[in-house]
C-alpha distance (Angstrom), angle and dihedral (degrees) to the residues before:
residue distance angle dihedral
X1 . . .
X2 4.13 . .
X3 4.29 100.2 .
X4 3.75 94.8 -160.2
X5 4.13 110.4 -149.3
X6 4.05 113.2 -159.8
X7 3.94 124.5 -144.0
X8 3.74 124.5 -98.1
X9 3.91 118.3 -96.2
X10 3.90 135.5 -162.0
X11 4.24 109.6 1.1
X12 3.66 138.1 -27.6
X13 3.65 86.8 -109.6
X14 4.31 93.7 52.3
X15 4.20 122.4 76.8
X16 3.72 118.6 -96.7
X17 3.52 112.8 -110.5
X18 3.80 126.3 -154.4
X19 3.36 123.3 -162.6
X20 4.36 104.7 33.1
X21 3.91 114.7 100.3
X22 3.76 115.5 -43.5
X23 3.32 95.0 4.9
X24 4.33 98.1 75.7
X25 3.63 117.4 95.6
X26 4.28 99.4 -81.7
X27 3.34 123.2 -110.1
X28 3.65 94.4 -116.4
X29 4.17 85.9 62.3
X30 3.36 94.4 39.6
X31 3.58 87.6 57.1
X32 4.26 93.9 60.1
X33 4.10 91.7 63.0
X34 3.89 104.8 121.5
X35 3.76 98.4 1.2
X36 3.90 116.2 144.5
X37 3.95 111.8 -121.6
X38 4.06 94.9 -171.6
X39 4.17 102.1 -79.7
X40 3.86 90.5 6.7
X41 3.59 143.6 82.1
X42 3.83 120.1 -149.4
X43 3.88 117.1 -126.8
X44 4.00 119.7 178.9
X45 4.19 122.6 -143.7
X46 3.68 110.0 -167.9
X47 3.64 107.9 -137.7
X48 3.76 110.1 -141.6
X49 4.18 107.1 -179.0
X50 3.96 96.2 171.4
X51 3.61 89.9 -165.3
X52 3.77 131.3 167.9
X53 3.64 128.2 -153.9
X54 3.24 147.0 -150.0
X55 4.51 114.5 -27.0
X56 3.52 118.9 -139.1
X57 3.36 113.0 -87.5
X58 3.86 92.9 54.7
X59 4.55 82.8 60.9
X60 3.62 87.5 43.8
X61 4.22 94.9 51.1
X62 4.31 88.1 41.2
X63 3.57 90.4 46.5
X64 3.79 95.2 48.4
X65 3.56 88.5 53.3
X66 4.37 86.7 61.4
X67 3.73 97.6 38.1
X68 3.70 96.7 44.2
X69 3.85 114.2 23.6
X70 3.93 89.9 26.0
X71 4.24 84.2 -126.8
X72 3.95 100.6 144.9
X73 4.23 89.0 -174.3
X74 3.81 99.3 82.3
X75 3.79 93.8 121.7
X76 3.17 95.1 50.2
X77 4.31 101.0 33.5
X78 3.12 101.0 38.1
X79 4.41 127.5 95.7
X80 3.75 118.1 -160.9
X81 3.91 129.7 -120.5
X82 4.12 86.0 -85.3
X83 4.22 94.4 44.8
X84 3.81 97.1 -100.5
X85 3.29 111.9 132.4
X86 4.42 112.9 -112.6
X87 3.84 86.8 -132.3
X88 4.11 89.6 64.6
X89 4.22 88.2 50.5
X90 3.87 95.5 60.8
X91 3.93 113.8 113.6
X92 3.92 85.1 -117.6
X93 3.96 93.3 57.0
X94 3.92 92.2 44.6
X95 3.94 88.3 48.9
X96 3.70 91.1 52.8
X97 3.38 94.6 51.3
X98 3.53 100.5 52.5
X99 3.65 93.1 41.2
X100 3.57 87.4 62.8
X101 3.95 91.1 43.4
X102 4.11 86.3 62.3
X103 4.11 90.7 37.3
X104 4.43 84.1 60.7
X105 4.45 88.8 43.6
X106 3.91 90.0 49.9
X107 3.14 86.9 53.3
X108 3.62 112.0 42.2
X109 3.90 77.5 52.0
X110 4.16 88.6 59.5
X111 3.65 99.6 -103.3
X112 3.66 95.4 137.7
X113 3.87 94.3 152.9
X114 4.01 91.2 83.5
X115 3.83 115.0 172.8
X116 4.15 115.8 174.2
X117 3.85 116.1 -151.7
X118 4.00 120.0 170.2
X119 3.79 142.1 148.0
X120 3.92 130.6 -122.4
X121 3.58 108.7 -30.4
X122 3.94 85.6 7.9
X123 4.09 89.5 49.2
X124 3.94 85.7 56.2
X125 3.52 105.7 42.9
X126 4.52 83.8 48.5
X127 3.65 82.5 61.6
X128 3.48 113.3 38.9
X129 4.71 81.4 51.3
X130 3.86 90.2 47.8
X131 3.62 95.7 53.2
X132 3.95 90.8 43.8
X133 3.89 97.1 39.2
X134 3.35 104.0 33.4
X135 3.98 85.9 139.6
X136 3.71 87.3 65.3
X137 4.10 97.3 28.8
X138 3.39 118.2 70.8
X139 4.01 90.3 -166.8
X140 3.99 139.3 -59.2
X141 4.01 145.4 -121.1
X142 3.90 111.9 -140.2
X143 3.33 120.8 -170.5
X144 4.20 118.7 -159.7
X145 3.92 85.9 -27.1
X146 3.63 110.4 -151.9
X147 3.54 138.4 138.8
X148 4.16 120.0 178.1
X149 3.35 110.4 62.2
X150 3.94 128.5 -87.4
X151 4.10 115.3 -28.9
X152 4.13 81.2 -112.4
X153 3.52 92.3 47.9
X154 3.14 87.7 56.9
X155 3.61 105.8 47.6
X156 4.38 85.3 52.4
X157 4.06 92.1 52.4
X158 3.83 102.9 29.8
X159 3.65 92.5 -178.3
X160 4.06 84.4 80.4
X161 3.51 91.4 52.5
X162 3.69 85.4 60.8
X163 3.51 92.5 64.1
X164 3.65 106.9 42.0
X165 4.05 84.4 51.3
X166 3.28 89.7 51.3
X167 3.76 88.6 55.3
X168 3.84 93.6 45.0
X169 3.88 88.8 48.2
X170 3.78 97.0 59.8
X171 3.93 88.1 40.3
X172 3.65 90.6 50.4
X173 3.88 96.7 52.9
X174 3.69 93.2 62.3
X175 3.12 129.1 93.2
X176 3.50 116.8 -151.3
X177 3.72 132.0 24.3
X178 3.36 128.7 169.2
X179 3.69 105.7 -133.3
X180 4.19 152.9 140.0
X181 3.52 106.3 -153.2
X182 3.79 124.8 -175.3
X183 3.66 120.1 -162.6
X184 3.78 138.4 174.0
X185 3.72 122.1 -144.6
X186 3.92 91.8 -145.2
X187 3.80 92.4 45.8
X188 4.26 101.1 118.6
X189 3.88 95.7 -149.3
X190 4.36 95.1 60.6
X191 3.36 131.5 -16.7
X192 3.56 141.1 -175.8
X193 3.80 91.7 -75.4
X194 3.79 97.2 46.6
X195 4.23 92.3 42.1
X196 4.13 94.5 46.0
X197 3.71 89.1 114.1
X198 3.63 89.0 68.8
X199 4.13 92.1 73.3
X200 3.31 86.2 51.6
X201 3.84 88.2 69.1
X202 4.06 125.4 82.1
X203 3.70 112.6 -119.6
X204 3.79 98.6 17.8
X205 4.20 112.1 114.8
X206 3.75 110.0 -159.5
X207 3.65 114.1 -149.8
X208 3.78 116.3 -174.9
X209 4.06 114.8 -165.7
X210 3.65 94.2 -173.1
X211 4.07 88.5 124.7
X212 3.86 87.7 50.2
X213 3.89 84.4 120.1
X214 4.11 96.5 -149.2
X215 3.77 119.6 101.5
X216 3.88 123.8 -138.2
X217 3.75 118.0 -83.7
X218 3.64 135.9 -130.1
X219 3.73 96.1 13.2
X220 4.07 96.1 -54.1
X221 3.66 120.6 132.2
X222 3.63 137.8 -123.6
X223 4.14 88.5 -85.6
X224 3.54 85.5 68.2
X225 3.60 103.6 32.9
X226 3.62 90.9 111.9
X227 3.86 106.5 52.6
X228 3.60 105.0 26.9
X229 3.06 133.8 103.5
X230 4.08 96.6 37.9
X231 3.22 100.0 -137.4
X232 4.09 128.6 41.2
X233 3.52 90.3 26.7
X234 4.07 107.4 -169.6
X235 4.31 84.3 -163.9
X236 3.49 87.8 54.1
X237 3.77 96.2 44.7
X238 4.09 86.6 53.6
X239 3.67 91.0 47.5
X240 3.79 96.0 54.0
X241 3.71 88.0 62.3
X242 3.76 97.2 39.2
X243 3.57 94.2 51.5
X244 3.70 93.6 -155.8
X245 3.80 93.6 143.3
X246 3.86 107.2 52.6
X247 3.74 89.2 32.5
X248 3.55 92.3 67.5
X249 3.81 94.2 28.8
X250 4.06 84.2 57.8
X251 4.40 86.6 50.0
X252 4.32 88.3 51.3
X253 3.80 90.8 45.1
């Protein structure tokens, strides 16, 4: 079973949605349904968190911390009105969570052939559960993993950066994780640069598709060159004859 986890669109504040633009299952997933990996047959669960993040005033009270105590660690410091903590309210948290939630039903329902695969936000959160649950995860496909907003977003509102290096750092201290990870060089959210840690880590395959030689369609970006548009999918077209996916789906299994 492949549980494919989407990225996060609009704000923190907004509802995930699951099936406009980038965030359908991509082509190149789509693709996988039915195929034969030597004893096993691939099935596909679309993953559809429809989480919501933080409100308002909870950005206004981290921010103030930055602008007027110059303490960049809100996210991650900070407890809301109720005691939980602001860091376990983010969209990325919630998506976790509930990722793992349908990880523990698959199983209980004898799916123990568990293979992650996500993009963005979805990419991430695959990663960071393979590399803790690897008793329950047999491995993972991330797509431009990146959770944090854009690397300039992040250099105008530092108190983001804090939280996607706080992801990286606990990534970064393991050391194994059983991974595929495509990334594009041009992508504005992470880049080779930003994800180098990543070879530093047993088990994880790094493919950049920088030289895929298509450009993004319909006013996307390089971030979501690979799953958008649905249908026609140049990424997916270059993965066929790559084979990057059921090659390393045929080492796992």
């Amino acid at each position: 079973m492949i549980i494919y986890n989407h990225g996060s669109d609009k704000s923190e504040a907004s509802l995930n949605h699951c099936n406009k633009g980038s965030m359908n299952v991509p082509e190149v997933i789509r693709n996988l349904h039915n195929k034969k990996i030597n004893d096993f047959i691939i099935k596909i669960y679309r993953m559809c968190t429809g989480v919501r993040g933080l409100k308002e005033y909870d950005w206004e009270r981290v921010h103030d911390l930055w602008r007027q105590e110059g303490n960049v660690n809100g996210f991650i410091e900070m407890s809301d009105f109720d005691g939980i903590k602001i860091y376990d309210k983010l969209k990325q948290m919630s998506k976790k969570k509930i990722t793992l939630d349908k990880v523990n039903e698959l199983l209980e329902k004898g799916f123990t052939n568990i293979v992650l695969a996500g993009h963005s936000c979805g990419a991430m959160v695959s990663l960071h559960l393979t590399s803790s649950y690897s008793d329950k995860v047999k491995g993972s496909i991330a797509i431009n993993p990146a959770c944090g907003g854009t690397i300039k977003y992040r250099k105008e509102w530092p108190t983001w950066g804090v939280v996607r290096d706080h992801w990286a750092n606990i990534l970064a201290q393991k050391s194994e994780i059983n991974s595929l990870v495509f990334i594009h060089n041009e992508d504005q959210y992470e880049n080779i640069q930003t994800l180098s840690f990543l070879t530093k880590i047993n088990k994880v395959q790094i493919v950049d598709f920088t030289d895929i030689n298509c450009e993004p369609a319909f006013g996307a970006n390089h971030h979501d060159l690979a799953v958008y548009p649905k249908e026609d999918n140049c990424f997916a077209k270059w993965e066929v004859k790559n084979n990057y996916i059921i090659s390393y789906l045929e080492r796992l299994f």
